[in-house]
N, C-alpha and C positions, 0 to 999 in steps of 0.2 A: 504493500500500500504506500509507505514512506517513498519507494522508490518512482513507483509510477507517478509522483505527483513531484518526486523532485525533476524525472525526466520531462513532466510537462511544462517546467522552467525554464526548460532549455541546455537540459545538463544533457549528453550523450554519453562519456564514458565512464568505465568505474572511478577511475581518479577524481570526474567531473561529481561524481556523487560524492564521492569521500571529502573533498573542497566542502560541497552545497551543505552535508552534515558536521562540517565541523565547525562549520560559520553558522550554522544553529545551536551546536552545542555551547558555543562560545558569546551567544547574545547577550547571556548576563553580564556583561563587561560593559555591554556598551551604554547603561547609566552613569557609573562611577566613572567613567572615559569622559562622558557630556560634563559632567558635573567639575572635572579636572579642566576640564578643559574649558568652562564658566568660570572657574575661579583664576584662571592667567589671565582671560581677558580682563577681566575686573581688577586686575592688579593683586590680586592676593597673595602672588610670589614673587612682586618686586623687588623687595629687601633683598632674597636669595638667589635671582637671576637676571641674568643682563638683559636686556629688551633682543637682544640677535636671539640668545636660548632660549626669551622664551617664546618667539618667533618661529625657531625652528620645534620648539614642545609643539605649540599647537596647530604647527604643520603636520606633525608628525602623527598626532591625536586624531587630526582629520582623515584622515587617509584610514589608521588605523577603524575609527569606525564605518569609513565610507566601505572598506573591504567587507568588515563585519555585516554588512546591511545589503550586499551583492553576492549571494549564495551563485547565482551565477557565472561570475567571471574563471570558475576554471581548475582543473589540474593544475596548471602551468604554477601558477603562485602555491599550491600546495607546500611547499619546501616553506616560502614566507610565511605563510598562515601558520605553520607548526612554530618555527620561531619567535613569532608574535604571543601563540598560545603560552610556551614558557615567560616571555616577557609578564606578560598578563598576570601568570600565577603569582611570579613575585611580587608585581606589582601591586595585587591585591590579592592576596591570601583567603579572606577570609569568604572570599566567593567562589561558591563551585561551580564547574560548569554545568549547563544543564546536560541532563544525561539524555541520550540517545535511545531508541528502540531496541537496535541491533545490539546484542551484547558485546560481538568478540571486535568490534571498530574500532576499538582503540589498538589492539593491538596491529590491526591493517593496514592502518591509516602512520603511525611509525615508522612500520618495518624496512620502506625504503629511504628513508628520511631522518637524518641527526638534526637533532634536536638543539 
C-alpha cells in the first residue's frame, strides 16, 4: 500500500522509495528546523554568530527542510539524506524519527551508504 502511493508521486525505483521513506521518516525534524531557523532571523544568535554564519545557518536550514518536504527528488541525494539524518540526530536528540511501516528499512536503506 505504502509503496503504490509512494510510486504514484513519482518515485520509480527502489532507491526512489527508500529516498521518498526516509524523508517521511525524518518529518519530525522539520518543526525544531523552522523554529531554528525563526530564531537566526530574529537575531537570537547574534551574540554567538557573525551575520556571514549565520547566513550561511539559514541557508543551510533551508534547503535542509526544502529536501525534507520533496519525498520526491530521488535516489540520487540518498547518500545526502542519510548524512543529514545523523546531523539531525545530534542535532536534536530528543526526537525520534517517525517510524516507518516496513520493518527491516533501516537496515536497507544503510547498507550501501556510510553514514
Amino acid at each position: 500500500e505504502q509503496e503504490t502511493s509512494l510510486n504514484t508521486q513519482g518515485c520509480t525505483t527502489e532507491g526512489d522509495l527508500l529516498f521518498a521513506q526516509k524523508c517521511k521518516e525524518l518529518q519530525g525534524f522539520i518543526r525544531p528546523l523552522t523554529d531554528l531557523l525563526n530564531g537566526l532571523k530574529m537575531g537570537r544568535f547574534d551574540r554567538g554568530l557573525s551575520s556571514f554564519q549565520q547566513s550561511v545557518a539559514m541557508d543551510r536550514i533551508q534547503r535542509i527542510v526544502g529536501v525534507l518536504q520533496k519525498p520526491q527528488m530521488g535516489e540520487r541525494y540518498l547518500g545526502t539524506l542519510l548524512q543529514v539524518e545523523g546531523m539531525l540526530k545530534t542535532w536534536f536528540p530528543h526526537i525520534a524519527a517517525q517510524k516507518s511501516s516496513s520493518g527491516g528499512s533501516r537496515h536497507q536503506i544503510s547498507k550501501g551508504f556510510s553514514v
